[in-house]
C-alpha positions as CSV (number, residue, x, y, z in Angstrom):
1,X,9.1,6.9,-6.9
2,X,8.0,7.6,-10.5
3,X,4.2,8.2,-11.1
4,X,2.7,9.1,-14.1
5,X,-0.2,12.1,-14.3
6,X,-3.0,12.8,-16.6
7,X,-3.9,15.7,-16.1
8,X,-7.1,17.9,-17.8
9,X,-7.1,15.0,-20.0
10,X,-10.9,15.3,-20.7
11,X,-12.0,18.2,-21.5
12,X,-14.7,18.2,-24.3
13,X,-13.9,19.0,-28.0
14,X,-15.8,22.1,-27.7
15,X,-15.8,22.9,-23.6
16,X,-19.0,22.5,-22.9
17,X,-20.2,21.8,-19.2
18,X,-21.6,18.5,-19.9
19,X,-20.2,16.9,-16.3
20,X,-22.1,18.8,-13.8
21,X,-22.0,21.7,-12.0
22,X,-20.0,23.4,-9.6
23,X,-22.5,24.4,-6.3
24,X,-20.8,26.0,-3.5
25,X,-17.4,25.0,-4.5
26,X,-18.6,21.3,-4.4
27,X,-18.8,19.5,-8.0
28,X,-21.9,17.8,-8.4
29,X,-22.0,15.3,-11.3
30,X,-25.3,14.6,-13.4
31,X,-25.5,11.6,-15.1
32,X,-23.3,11.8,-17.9
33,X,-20.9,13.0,-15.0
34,X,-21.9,10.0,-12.9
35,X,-21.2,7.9,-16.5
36,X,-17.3,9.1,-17.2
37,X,-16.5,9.0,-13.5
38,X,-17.8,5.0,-13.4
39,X,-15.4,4.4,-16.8
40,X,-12.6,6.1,-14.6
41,X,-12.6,3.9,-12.1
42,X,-13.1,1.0,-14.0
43,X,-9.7,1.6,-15.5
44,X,-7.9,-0.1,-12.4
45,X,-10.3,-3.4,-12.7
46,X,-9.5,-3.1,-16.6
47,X,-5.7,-2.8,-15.8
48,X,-4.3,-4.9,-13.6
49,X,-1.1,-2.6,-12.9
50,X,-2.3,0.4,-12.9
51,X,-3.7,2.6,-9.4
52,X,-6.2,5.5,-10.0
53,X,-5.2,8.4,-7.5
54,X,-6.7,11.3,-6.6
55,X,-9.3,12.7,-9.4
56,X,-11.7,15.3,-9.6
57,X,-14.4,16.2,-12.5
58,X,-15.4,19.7,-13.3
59,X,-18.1,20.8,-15.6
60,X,-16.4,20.4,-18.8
61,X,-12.9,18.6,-18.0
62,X,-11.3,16.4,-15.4
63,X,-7.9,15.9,-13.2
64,X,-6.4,12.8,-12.0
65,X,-3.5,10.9,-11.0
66,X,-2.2,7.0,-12.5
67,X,0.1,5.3,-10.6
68,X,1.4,3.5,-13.8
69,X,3.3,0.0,-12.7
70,X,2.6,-1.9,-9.7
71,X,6.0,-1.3,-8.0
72,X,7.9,0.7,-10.3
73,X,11.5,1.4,-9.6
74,X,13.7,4.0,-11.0
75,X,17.1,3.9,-11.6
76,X,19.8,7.2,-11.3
77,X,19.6,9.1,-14.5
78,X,23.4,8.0,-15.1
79,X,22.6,4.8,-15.5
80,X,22.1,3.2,-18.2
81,X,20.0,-0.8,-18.7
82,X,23.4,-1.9,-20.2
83,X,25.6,-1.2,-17.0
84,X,23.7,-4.1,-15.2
85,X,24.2,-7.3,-17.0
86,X,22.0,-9.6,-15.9
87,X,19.3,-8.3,-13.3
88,X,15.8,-6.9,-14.0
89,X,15.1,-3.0,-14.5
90,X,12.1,-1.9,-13.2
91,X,8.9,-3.2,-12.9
92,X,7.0,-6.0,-15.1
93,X,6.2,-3.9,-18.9
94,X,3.4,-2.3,-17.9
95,X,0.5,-0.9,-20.5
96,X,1.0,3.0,-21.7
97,X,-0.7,5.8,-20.5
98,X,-1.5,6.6,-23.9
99,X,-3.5,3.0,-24.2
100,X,-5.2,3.6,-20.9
101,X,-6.7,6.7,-21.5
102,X,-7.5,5.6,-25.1
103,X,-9.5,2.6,-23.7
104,X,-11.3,5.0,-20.8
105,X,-12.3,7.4,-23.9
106,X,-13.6,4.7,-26.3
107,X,-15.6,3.3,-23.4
108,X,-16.9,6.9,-22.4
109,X,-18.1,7.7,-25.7
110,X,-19.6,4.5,-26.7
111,X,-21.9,4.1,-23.5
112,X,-22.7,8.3,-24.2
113,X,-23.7,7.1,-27.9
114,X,-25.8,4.4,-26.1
115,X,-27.6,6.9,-24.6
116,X,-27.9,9.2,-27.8
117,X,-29.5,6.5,-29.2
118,X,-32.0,5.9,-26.2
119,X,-33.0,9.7,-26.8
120,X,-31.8,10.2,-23.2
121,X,-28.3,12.1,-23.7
122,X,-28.2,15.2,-26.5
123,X,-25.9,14.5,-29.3
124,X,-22.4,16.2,-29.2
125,X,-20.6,17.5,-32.8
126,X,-17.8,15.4,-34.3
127,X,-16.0,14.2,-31.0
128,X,-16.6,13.9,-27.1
129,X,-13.2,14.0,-25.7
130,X,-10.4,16.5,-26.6
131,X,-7.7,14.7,-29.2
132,X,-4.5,14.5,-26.2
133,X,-4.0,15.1,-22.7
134,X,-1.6,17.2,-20.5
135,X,0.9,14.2,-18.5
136,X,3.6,14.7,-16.5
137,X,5.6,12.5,-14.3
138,X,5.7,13.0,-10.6
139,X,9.3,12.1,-9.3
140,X,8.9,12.4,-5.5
141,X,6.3,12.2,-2.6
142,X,6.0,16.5,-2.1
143,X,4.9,16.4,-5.5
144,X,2.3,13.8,-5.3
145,X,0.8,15.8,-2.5
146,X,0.9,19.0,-4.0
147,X,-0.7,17.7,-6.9
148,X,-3.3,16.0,-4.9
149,X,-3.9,18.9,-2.9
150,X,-4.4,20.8,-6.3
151,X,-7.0,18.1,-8.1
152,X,-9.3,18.1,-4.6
153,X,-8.9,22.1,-4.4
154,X,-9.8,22.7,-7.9
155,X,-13.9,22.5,-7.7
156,X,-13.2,25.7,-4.8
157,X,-10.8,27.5,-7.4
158,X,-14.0,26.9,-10.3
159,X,-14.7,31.0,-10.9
160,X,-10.9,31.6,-11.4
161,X,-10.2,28.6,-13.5
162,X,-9.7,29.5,-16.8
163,X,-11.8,26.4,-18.2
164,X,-14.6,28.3,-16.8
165,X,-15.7,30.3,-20.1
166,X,-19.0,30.7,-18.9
167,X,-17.8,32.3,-15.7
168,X,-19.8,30.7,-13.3
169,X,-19.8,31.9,-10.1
């Protein structure tokens, strides 16, 4: 099993807490938190091979999981697409993670300008979302659950975390 990960992909050009809060080691999201968590999920209706996982948004970034692929296969590492003349490898070419998260930003800040301009939302200097994203790929089931037991931990973890400049507690 292959998956791909995006991992605190979003958080804002300058770290503000612009999601929500953290209250008793449950993230509550206000609206622009309720806003970037409705573009999330849209990505799966958006992409027609792509699953969204696990996820969590904190204050000022997020965590969450892309199953990239609808049945992706993975072939040993000393194989190469040359040694098997003639059959398919892997699944169907499937859009980047890249180009996902590109579309899920550009969508996020456009609706956020919407509101800007509706004198609703407070502006936000030169850029919403951080230029790149940490992604890794998870190889094997222990990993996805690890992982998911990380992202739906973290809001508990909030007055370690070092993303927590303010130090909320």
């Amino acid at each position: 099993m292959v998956l791909q990960r995006a991992r605190e992909m979003g958080i804002r050009y300058n770290r503000e807490h612009m999601f929500g809060e953290i209250v008793n080691g449950v993230m509550v999201v206000n609206d622009i938190g309720a806003m970037v968590v409705r573009w999330w999920v849209k990505l799966a209706e958006k992409y027609e091979n792509i699953q969204i996982d696990e996820y969590c948004f904190m204050p000022n970034h997020m965590h969450g999981i892309i199953h990239v692929g609808a049945n992706p296969r993975v072939r040993p590492d000393n194989m190469r697409s040359c040694d098997r003349k003639g059959q398919t490898h892997g699944s169907a070419p499937t859009v980047s993670l890249c180009r996902i998260l590109q579309w899920f930003k550009t969508m996020s800040t456009n609706d956020y300008i919407r509101h800007v301009n509706n004198n609703q939302w407070p502006s936000f200097n030169r850029r919403l979302w951080q230029r790149n994203y940490y992604e890794r790929v998870i190889r094997d089931e222990p990993e996805l659950l690890r992982i998911r037991m990380y992202i739906a931990e973290n809001p508990k973890n909030w007055e370690d975390d070092p993303e927590n400049q303010r130090g909320d507690r």
